[in-house]
C-alpha positions, 0 to 999 in steps of 0.5 A: 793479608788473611784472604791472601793466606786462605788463598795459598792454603787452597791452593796448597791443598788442591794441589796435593789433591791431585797427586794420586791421579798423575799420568805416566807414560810407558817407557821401553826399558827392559828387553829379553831375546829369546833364546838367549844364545846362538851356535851355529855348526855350517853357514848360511844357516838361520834361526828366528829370534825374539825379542820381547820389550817391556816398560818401567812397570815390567808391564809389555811396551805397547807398539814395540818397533824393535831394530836389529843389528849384528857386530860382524857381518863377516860372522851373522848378519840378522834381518829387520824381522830377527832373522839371524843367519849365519856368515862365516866362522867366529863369533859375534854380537846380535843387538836388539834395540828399541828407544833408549832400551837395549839388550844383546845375545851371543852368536856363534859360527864355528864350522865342522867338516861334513865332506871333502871333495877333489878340487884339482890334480886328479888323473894327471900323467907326470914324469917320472922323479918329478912333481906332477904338474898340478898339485892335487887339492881337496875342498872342505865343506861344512853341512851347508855346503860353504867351504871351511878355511883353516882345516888342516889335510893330510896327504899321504902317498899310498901306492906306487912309491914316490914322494910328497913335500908339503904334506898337512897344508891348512885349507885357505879361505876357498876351503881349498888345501893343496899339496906342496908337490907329488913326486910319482915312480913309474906306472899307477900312483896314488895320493891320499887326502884326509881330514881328522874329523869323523863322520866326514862323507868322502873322507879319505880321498884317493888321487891318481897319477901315472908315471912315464919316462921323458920319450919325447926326442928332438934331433938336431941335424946341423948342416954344412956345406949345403948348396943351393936353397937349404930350407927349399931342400930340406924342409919345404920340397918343390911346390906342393910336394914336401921333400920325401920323408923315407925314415920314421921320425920319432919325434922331430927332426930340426935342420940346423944351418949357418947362413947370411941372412942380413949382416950384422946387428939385424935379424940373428935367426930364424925358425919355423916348422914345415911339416906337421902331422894330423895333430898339427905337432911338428915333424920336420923344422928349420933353424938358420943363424946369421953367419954375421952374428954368431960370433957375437953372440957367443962370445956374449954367452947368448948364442944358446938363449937363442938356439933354444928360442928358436927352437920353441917356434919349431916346436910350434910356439907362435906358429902353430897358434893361428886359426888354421891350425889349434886356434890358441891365439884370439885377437891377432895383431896381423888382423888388426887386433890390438890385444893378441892373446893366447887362450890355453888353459894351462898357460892361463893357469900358469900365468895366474899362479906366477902373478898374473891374477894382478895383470889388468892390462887386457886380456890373457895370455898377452902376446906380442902387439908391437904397441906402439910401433917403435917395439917392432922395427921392422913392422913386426911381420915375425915377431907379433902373434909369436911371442909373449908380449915383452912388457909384461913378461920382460925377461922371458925366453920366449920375448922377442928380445935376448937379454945380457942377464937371465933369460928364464924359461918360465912355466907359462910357456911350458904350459902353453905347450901342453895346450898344444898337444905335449906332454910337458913337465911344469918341474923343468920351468926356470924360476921366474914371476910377474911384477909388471915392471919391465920399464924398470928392470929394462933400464937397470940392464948392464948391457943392451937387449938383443931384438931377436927381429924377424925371426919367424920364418914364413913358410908353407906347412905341409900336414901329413898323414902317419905314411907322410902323404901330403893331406894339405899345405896352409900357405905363410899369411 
């Protein structure tokens, strides 16, 4: 028992004598970044940051391995050497991490006007008493060059007279804003745009735009009791001599006739031009309607829808398209395509701002495929290539179907006519929008559609000179 008790009290005694020589392993425990505070005037601007990391002894961790995140990359995002960047306004945290040890700085983006820039709608010649066509728009940026969402813009008229609605928009997430409309008065007009900060460069701005008056005269010249082959006598002449055009045309003459064309039910009327000047805008057009359908369509309150649809393909809409003229439509279905398409760039701009950015059927501007064939009945000869496509604008005038509703005349088809060389005036269109519904909206019609059918006429056109000489004639394909 004695030699078990001195055994433990050595023990005891070693083991305390040990105490003073215990190993402690260094711990990361505390970290400082450095500078302690991040703001930023503009993106895509960096700042290097450190970090430093030392121990429980507040001695520095040897071999320190920092990991850095961000909580936002929308504001800052920070690189794996602690390269802070700047992303987009607000503000976020930046975390250096390393072991169990942890510290964090405040980064903020806020973003001060340096210019401002014209976006759109410069230049522009309007209408008289109407908005021009493309509201003007300016684009905020910051010293970086990145646009600025939420500036507030001022437009103002400074010349000229006429008015604006929508005068102080917010610029969006493009650093875009734009005015709601500009009325302009005839002559020299000017709009301008500014932003409250100073020291903004190009700040104000000055838009321009002249006003004119509608010149633009369409003669309609109804014709009864004509005999002998009408359309051969008032618009395409005998072989390659078009009828001896002895008056000044200013702008076009229509020839408008009644004729039996296929009995009822069948094509309601046909349209085309037959003359066109060096610009390849039509002079000299046709109009026939079917004596059999006529009375039907009146008494349907439709007989003016058609009127004006087919006096859109006189003025060039769908028969002016084609490779031998302005080469608007790519893709044409009488060759095989699938996808026909107009590429003007105002109707394509057109068609995105009325719900076209969410059409991803093919490309745009659609137009009539006859897909499948039961759309086109009758082979499709005069309503492929020449009218929008029917499923995705449904309800358009410019479709080849007549509806018992509403048959609006949307700002597309206008701007397609500028593409072909008119001045338009985007303020006449009808109120009308994209929903890519048409299966829908058709089945929920009252009353039947009317398939406008073969309603292109397929004729010789004749361009001529400003004396009307003949320079050449393209021949129906």
């Amino acid at each position: 028992m004695r030699i078990q008790l001195r055994s433990l009290v050595v023990a005891v005694v070693a083991t305390a004598g040990c105490k003073g020589t215990e190993l402690l392993l260094p711990a990361p425990t505390t970290i400082t970044i450095s500078p302690t505070a991040v703001q930023f005037a503009s993106v895509n601007r960096s700042r290097q940051l450190t970090a430093v990391v030392l121990d429980q002894r507040g001695a520095p961790f040897p071999g320190a391995q920092v990991t850095w995140s961000t909580g936002n990359t929308a504001i800052a995002n920070v690189s794996a050497a602690g390269v802070v960047t700047s992303a987009g306004g607000g503000s976020t945290q930046i975390t250096a991490t390393e072991g169990h040890a942890s510290a964090s700085i405040t980064v903020d983006v806020t973003q001060v006007p340096a210019a401002i820039a014209k976006d759109t709608g410069d230049g522009q010649t309007g209408l008289v008493g109407f908005a021009v066509n493309v509201p003007p728009a300016v684009i905020v940026r910051d010293s970086g060059g990145a646009p600025i969402p939420g500036v507030q813009v001022t437009f103002t008229v400074t010349g000229g007279g006429g008015g604006v609605t929508g005068a102080s928009p917010l610029t969006g997430s493009n650093g875009v804003a734009s005015v709601g409309g500009w009325t302009v008065q005839s002559g020299f007009n000017t709009l301008g745009a500014s932003v409250t900060e100073s020291g903004v460069t190009s700040n104000p701005l000055s838009f321009a735009a002249t006003g004119v008056t509608g010149t633009y005269n369409i003669e309609v010249r109804p014709l009864t009791n004509i005999p002998g082959d009408t359309i051969k006598k008032y618009c395409i002449g005998d072989g390659p001599t078009p009828p001896t055009v002895n008056e000044t045309i200013d702008d076009i003459v229509i020839f408008a006739f009644l004729d039996s064309i296929d009995g009822p039910g069948g094509t309601v009327g046909q349209a085309a031009p037959c003359t066109l000047r060096a610009s390849y805008l039509p002079l000299i057009g046709v109009m026939r309607f079917d004596t059999a359908d006529v009375a039907r369509l009146e008494s349907g309150g439709l007989l003016d829808e058609v009127i004006l649809h087919e006096m859109g393909h006189v003025l060039g809409f769908g028969t002016i398209w084609s490779a031998a003229f302005l080469r608007l439509l790519v893709g044409p279905a009488s060759q095989g395509g699938t996808d026909p398409h107009f590429v003007g760039p105002q109707a394509i701009a057109a068609f995105n701002r009325i719900g076209g950015t969410g059409y991803t059927a093919g490309a745009k501007v659609p137009v009539e495929n006859c897909l499948p064939p039961t759309m086109c009945p009758d082979g499709g000869g005069g309503i492929r290539d020449s009218h929008w496509r029917e499923s995705v604008f449904r309800n358009e005038l410019m479709t080849e179907f007549i509806n018992a509703k509403a048959d609006p005349l949307s700002v597309v088809t206008i701007a397609s006519m500028g593409d072909e060389g008119y001045q338009v005036n985007y303020a006449g269109a009808d109120s009308f929008s994209l929903s890519f519904a048409a299966a829908a909206l058709r089945a929920s019609e009252a009353a039947p559609a009317i398939q406008l059918g073969d309603d292109v006429l397929k004729l010789p056109m004749h361009i001529v000179d400003g004396q009307g000489r003949v320079m050449r004639v393209v021949m129906p394909q």
